[in-house]
Structures are given as C-alpha cells and as structure tokens.
Steps between C-alpha positions, in 0.01 A plus 500: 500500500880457364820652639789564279770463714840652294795588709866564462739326742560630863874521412678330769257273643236426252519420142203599279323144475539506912327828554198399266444113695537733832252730383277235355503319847391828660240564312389134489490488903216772493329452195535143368214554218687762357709402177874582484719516242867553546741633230849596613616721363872722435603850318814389361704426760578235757217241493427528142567176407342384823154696412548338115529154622206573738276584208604185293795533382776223435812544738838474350838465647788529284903619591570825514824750606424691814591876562883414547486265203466164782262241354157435632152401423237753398152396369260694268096416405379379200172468377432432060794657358546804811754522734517744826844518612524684781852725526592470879454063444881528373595865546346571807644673803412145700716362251764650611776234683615745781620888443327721265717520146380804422766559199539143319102370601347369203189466313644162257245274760193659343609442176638097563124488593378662185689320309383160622115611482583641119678124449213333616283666300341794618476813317370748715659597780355675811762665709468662831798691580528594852706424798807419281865512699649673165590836329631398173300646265344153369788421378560155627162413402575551164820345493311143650277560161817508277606838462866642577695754663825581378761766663727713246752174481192267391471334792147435717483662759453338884135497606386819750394849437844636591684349181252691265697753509739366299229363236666556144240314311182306500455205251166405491549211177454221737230639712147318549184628405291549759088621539559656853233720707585650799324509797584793714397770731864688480515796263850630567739561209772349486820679627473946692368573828181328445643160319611155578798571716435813677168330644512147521912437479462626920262224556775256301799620754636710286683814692507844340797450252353144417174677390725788272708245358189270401301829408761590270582142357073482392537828321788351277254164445210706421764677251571232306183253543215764457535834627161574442374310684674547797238807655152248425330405815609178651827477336649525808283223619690204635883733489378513180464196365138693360710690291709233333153316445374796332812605313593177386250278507148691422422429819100705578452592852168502678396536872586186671153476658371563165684279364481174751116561569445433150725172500349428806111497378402762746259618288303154469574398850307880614209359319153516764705622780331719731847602689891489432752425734869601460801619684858482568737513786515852566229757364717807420571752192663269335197317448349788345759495224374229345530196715301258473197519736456877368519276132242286657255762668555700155341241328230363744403836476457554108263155561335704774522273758673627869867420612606486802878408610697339750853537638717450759530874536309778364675865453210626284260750584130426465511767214794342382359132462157658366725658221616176429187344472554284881159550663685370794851423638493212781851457669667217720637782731120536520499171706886499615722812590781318480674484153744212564217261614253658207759365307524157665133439524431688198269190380276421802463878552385560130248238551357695776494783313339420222242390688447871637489543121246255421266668844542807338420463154323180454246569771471284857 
C-alpha cells in the first residue's frame, strides 16, 4: 500500500516539507510496511519556493529591493530553463522592516528576482503572487524589468502605489520580455469595492483615506497601462501586480494549485496510491476557494483515490469537507485545546495524529 502524503504549510509553525516528515513519521509508527511518499506542496503563496525546492528544484539566492526599496536576499527555484519566484520572497508583508508602508510599498523585489532568473537563463517564469506588502498596481515590477514611469514634467516617478496618480506616461522601449504564468487563487479586479485596495490595502495598514487614495491612483494606472484589463479575475492579485502582468507583460493566469501541482509532479507522484494526505494550518472557507489541499483533494479525486486532510484547526462542516472532496478532517485541537501550545508543539502533535490517521484508514 502507498500514501501520498501532499500538504501545504501549517503557517506559523510548520512549513510544508515539515508537515509531510511529521506525517510520514506518524504513519510510519503504526504501519511501517506501508509506503510513503511525501510531496510538499504550495498554491501560490508563501512556501512556494519551499514546496519547489522540495520537489527538486535548484535554490537560488540573488539581491533584491524589499517593500521600502531596503536591500535583501530573496531566492527563487530553478529546474531546466523554469523558474518559480515566489512574490512575498521580496515583496512580502514579512519583508517588511517595521511599520506597514501602505502608500510607497513596492513590488520592484519581485521583479530584481525576475530579472536575475531571466539573466541566468530561464525563460519561463512561474509566479505566485500572494502575500505581497504592496498596492502599486505592478508597477515597480515592471520598472525592475526596464520599463518607465514618467510624470507630466518627464520625470520617473518614486516607487509606491500613491505616486501613480500622477503617472503621465509609460515607456515600455526598454522593457524585458518576459514568458510569465501566474499562479493564483485571487480573482479580484483590480481597483472598486471588490479590488486590490478596498480588500487587501486593510490587511497592508492602510486606513480608510489610504485605501481611496490608492483605489483612485490604480484606476488612473489601469487608464493608461490597459484599461481593459483592469475588471479580469486576479488582476487585483498581489495589489495588482496580476494586472500589470497581464496588461503588460502577457502574463496567463491559472489556479495556483493548478498550476504548482503540475510543476510539482503530483500527478506522477499519485501514481498506485491507495490514499492522499493533505492539509494546512487552519481548515476554513478559504480553503474552499481554491487553496491548495481543496487543489489537492480535487485532483486525488479525478484519480479516484480518497483524501483525507489535516490541520491545526478545522472550521469545516462534514458536508463542507465532503464537498471538497476531504473524506476526513483530523485536527491538532483534536489532541490539544489549547491553540498557543498547538502551535508550539505543532510537530510532535501532528505525528500523533497522523497516526490516528493511519488506524483509521490503513487498518490496525
């Protein structure tokens, strides 16, 4: 019998690769004969690059411009001539040196790490856009990959969502061509009550006339960089750095899970498995919106083989999770009430778990 064990990270305490060898351990302590194959794995977000390197890809570190602009070092993976360069390595809320900056944050990072992968060859690029710090449009991503900005004077403008509104012009003679996909679960537009500012620019610490002023400042970027495609799905993704992708680049989107599963080799690894294992730190409706162990259970499912999921916390209903394709939802508030020491322990009490898992499902 083989176990596919595929998990996302328990954000917090565990990363992806963590969860799996906990799991693995588990089910090893009950049912040594039983084969067990881990594959990490990530929708997009944080941990992407973590979950590629896990399935054989090359780490790279290069130097990159944080939120504020500060230097640091980001890494992306790299296998033949594809690199996943996850947004939040450079542009990441994390990244962020103290207070949120929720007017001049920038997205430049992801494209300093871009451009390195494109300079060392690669020509597909696999981006995951979430968890980013910024709300300018994209825009300093494309200015790291050579394009400019230029107010009504000729000058570039200072990187941030704010300044957009005073874009004039966009010269795009210098700009690098890129072969990017996006990887992405977010299908906001980009700017109204439902787009990058009004939902995620909260999250960024920006107050109520922040949010207006950035809301306003997208609309004139989507004016003169592509106003149609300002409304697609997911251009909001990222304070819409999905929409300058798109606009500017010829960016396509898919579902992150889609997308990474297939980088990944789920398919291959699912191969003679009699069960799948997945999960992520807390089992709620996000998770039915496309995260990745609904990704996962969708397609252990299509291979007809069961899924069931582990967590540190479940919110789901059992009609919920069935919907979902989760057989069954096993939490480590199953074991320990306490959040702050499920948290702490979250790796010995996994183990434990999964061994309920393994009782349950692989027989005594």
């Amino acid at each position: 019998m083989k176990v596919l064990v595929a998990p996302d990270k328990f954000k917090g305490s565990l990363t992806a690769a963590e969860v799996a060898s906990a799991v693995a351990a588990g089910l090893a302590d009950g049912h040594p004969s039983v084969t067990v194959e881990t594959l990490p794995v990530a929708d997009g977000g944080d941990g992407t690059v973590d979950a590629a390197v896990a399935a054989g890809y090359e780490r790279v570190r290069v130097p990159a411009r944080g939120p504020t602009g500060a230097p640091l070092t980001a890494s992306y993976a790299v296998r033949g001539d594809t690199a996943v360069v996850e947004l939040a390595e450079a542009s990441g809320l994390h990244r962020l040196p103290g207070a949120p900056a929720p007017l001049t944050a920038t997205s430049a990072g992801t494209g300093d790490v871009i451009a390195a992968a494109v300079a060392a060859g690669c020509r597909r690029i696999v981006l995951g856009v979430g968890g980013s710090a910024c709300t300018d449009g994209g825009a300093g991503l494309l200015t790291a990959l050579g394009a400019r900005l230029l107010d009504d004077a000729g000058r570039e403008l200072p990187l941030g969502g704010a300044a957009l509104a005073r874009l004039s012009s966009l010269d795009l003679s210098g700009l690098s061509e890129v072969d990017i996909e996006l990887a992405s679960d977010v299908d906001n537009p980009l700017y109204g009550p439902s787009g990058a500012a009004f939902v995620y620019g909260p999250q960024k610490g920006a107050s109520p006339a922040d949010v207006e002023a950035l809301d306003s400042a997208l609309r004139h970027w989507a004016s003169i960089a592509g106003p149609e495609f300002a409304s697609r799905p997911g251009a909001g993704a990222a304070g819409g750095v999905g929409f300058a992708a798109m606009a500017v680049l010829g960016a396509r989107m898919r579902p992150g899970i889609s997308l990474l599963l297939d980088l990944l080799g789920f398919e291959s690894a699912l191969a003679g498995a009699s069960l799948v294992i997945t999960g992520e730190g807390s089992l709620d409706h996000q998770t039915l919106s496309g995260k990745a162990p609904a990704g996962v259970a969708r397609a252990a499912a299509a291979a007809g083989i069961p899924c069931v999921a582990v967590s540190g916390r479940c919110k789901l209903s059992a009609s919920e999770l069935a919907g979902a394709g989760i057989a069954a939802a096993y939490a480590l508030t199953d074991l320990e009430p306490d959040p702050a020491r499920c948290m702490a322990e979250a790796g010995p009490l996994l183990r434990r778990l999964a061994r309920r898992v393994g009782a349950d499902h692989l027989g005594r």
